[in-house]
Structures are given as C-alpha cells and as structure tokens.
C-alpha positions as CSV (number, residue, x, y, z in Angstrom):
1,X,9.9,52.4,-34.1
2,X,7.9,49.6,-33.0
3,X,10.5,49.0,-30.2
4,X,10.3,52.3,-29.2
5,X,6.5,52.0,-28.1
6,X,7.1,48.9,-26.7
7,X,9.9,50.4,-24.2
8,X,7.6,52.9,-23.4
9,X,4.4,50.6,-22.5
10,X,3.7,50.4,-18.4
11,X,4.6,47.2,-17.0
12,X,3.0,46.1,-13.8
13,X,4.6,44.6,-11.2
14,X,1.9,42.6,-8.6
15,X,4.3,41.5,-5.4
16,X,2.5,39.0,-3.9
17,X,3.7,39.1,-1.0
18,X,3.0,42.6,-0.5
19,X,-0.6,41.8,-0.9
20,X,-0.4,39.3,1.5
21,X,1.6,41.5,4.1
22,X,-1.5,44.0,3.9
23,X,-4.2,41.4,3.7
24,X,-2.4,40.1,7.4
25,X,-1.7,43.6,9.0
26,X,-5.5,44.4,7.9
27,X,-6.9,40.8,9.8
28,X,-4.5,41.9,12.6
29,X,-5.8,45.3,12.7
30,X,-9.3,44.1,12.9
31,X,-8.6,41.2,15.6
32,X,-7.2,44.3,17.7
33,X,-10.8,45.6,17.2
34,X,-12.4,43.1,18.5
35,X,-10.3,42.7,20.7
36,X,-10.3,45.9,22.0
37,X,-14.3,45.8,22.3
38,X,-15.2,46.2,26.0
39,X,-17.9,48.1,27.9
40,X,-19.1,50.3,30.8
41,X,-21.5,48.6,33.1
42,X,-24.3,51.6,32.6
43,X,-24.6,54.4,34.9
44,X,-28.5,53.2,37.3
45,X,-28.9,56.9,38.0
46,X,-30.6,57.3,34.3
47,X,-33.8,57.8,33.4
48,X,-35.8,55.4,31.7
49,X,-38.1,58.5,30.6
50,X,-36.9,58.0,26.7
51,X,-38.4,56.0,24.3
52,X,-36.8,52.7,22.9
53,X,-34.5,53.3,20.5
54,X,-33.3,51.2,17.7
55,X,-29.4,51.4,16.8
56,X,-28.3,50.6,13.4
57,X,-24.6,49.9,14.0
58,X,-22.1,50.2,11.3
59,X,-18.9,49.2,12.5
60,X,-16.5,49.7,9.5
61,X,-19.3,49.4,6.8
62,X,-21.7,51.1,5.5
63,X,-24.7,48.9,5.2
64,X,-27.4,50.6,7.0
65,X,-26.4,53.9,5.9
66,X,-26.7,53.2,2.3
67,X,-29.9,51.1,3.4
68,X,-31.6,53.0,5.9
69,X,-34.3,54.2,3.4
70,X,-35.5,51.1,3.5
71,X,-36.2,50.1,6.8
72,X,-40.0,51.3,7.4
73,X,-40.6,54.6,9.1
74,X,-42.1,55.2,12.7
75,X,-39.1,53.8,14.6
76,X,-37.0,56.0,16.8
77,X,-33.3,54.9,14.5
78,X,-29.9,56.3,15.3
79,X,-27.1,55.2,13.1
80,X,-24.1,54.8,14.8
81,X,-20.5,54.0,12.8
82,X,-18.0,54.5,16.2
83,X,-17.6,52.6,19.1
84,X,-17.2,55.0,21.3
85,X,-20.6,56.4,20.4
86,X,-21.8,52.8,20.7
87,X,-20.3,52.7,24.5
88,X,-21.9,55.7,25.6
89,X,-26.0,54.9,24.2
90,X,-25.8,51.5,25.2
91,X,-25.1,52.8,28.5
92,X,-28.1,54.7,29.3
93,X,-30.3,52.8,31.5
94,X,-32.9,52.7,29.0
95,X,-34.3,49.7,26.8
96,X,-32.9,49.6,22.6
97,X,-32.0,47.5,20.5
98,X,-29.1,46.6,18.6
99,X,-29.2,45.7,15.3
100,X,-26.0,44.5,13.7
101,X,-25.1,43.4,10.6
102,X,-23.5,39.8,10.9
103,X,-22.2,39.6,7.5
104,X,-19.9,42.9,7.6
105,X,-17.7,41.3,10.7
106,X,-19.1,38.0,12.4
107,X,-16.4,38.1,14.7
108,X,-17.3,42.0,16.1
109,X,-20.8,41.0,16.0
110,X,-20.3,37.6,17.9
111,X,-18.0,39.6,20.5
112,X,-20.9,42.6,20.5
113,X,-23.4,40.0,21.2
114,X,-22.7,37.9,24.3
115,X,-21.0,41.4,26.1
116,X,-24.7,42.9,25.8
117,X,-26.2,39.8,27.1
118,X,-23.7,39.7,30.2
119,X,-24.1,43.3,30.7
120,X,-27.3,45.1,29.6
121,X,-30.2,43.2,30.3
122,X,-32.2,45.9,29.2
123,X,-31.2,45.7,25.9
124,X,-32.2,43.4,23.4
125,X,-30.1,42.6,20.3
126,X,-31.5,41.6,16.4
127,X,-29.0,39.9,14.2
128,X,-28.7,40.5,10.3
129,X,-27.6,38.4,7.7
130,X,-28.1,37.4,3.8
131,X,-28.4,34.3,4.5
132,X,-29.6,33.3,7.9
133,X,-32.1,29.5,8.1
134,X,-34.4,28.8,10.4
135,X,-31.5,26.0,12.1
136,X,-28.7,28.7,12.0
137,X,-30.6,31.1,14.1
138,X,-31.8,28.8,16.3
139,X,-27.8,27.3,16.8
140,X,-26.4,30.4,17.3
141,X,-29.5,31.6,19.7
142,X,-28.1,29.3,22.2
143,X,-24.4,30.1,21.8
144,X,-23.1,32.8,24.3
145,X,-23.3,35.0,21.2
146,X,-27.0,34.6,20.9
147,X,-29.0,36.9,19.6
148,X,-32.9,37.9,20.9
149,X,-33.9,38.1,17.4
150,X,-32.5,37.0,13.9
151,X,-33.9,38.7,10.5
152,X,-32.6,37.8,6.7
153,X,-31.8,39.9,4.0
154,X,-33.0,41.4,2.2
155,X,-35.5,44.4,4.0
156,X,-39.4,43.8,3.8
157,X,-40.5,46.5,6.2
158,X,-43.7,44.3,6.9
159,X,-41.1,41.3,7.8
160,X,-39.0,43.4,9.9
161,X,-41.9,45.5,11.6
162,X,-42.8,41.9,12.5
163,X,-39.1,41.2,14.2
164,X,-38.8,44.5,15.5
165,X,-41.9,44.2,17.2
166,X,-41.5,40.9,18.5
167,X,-38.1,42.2,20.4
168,X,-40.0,45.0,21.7
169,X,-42.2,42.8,23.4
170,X,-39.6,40.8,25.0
171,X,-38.1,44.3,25.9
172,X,-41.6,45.3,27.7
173,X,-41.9,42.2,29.9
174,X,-38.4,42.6,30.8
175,X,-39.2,46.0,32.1
C-alpha cells in the first residue's frame, strides 16, 4: 500500500530553461518599452491657465498607488499607470512635475528623464529611490538623465513638501 501513495504523490518538474526563456522574453519585452518611449513636442496653443500638477507615474508598478495615502495632502496629484496618458498631460503647455519611481525600472526612468529635459522645458522632473546619497544624486544630476530634484525613500510628507516645493520654485522662475 505504501507504494501506492507514493505513485500517487505530485512530482514537480522545474525546466530551467523555461524559466530562463520567460525571464529573457520578459527583459526583451521591457527593452521594447523603453524603447518604444517617444514623445510629442506639446501643442503652444494651450493655456497655461491650470495649476501645476504633480504626476505620480506608475509605469508597470504599483508604487504610488498603493502609496499615495502617504504623500501629504494639498497638491494637485494625478496618478498615471499608461503611457499614452503620460504623452498626452505632459503635452499641455503647462508647468508639472514628474515624479518617477527609479527603483521600479531605472532604464524607463533614465529614458523618461533626459526626453523631458530635451523636450519640455516647462516641466520639471523629481526622482525616487530607496536608496538614493547625497553623491548619487548629484552624479546622476549631471548625466543627460538628470533629474531637477532627487527624494529617498521612504515618504516624510515634511521632507517631501520640502522637495516638492523646491521644484516648484525652479518651475516659477522658469516661467
């Protein structure tokens, strides 16, 4: 009887190189995202009339979403997950900023970055990360990715009020 159960246990099979097959088609797939990241110069017939809004984008995560309860209130916040939504606020001809959340994708937000800076002056972007020093932010300030503003994890709404703040300044005289 004892061989009986035994022939009837599950056996599971793990083909490695099935796993590896998906773990390349899913780094292929998201290299074709970036990739694929391009956008409209913004229309100059817009208002600037609206107030400055700050974008939480969550590009294949969920990190602000789960965590939007704890950024502080009083900011005009749209979460945005698509890029095609992204595309189409960013090119309104009025002042926002980006926040992005360097830890999800580094590559996206790298490619994100230095587009905005070529094309939208009158947006201002504010880079994420758990672990983000003082000599990181200052290294990557000065790539062509560069950020205008760099924030670690995790939220203090008085630390990020500061930030925030900070970039709407530099939004103000750029105005």
């Amino acid at each position: 009887m004892s061989d009986k159960n035994n022939d009837e246990k599950t056996t599971v099979v793990i083909n490695i190189e099935d796993i590896n097959k998906q773990k390349k088609k899913s780094e292929q797939d998201l290299a074709s995202d970036v990739d694929a990241l391009e956008f409209a110069l913004p229309n100059m017939d817009q208002s600037l009339s609206m107030g400055i809004k700050i974008i939480l984008f969550d590009f294949k995560s969920d990190f602000f979403h789960l965590s939007f309860g704890d950024f502080p209130a009083g900011y005009d916040y749209h979460l945005i997950r698509e890029l095609a939504e992204l595309n189409q606020t960013l090119s309104l001809k009025v002042p926002q900023v980006l926040v992005l959340n360097y830890d999800h994708n580094p590559k996206i937000v790298n490619n994100l970055s230095s587009q905005i800076k070529k094309k939208f002056s009158h947006i201002k972007t504010l880079i994420i990360a758990k672990k983000i020093s003082p000599e990181k932010a200052k290294l990557h300030a000065r790539s062509p990715a560069g950020a205008d503003g760099y924030y670690e994890l995790p939220v203090n709404q008085e630390r990020f009020i500061i930030e925030i703040e900070r970039i709407l300044k530099i939004l103000e005289k750029a105005s």
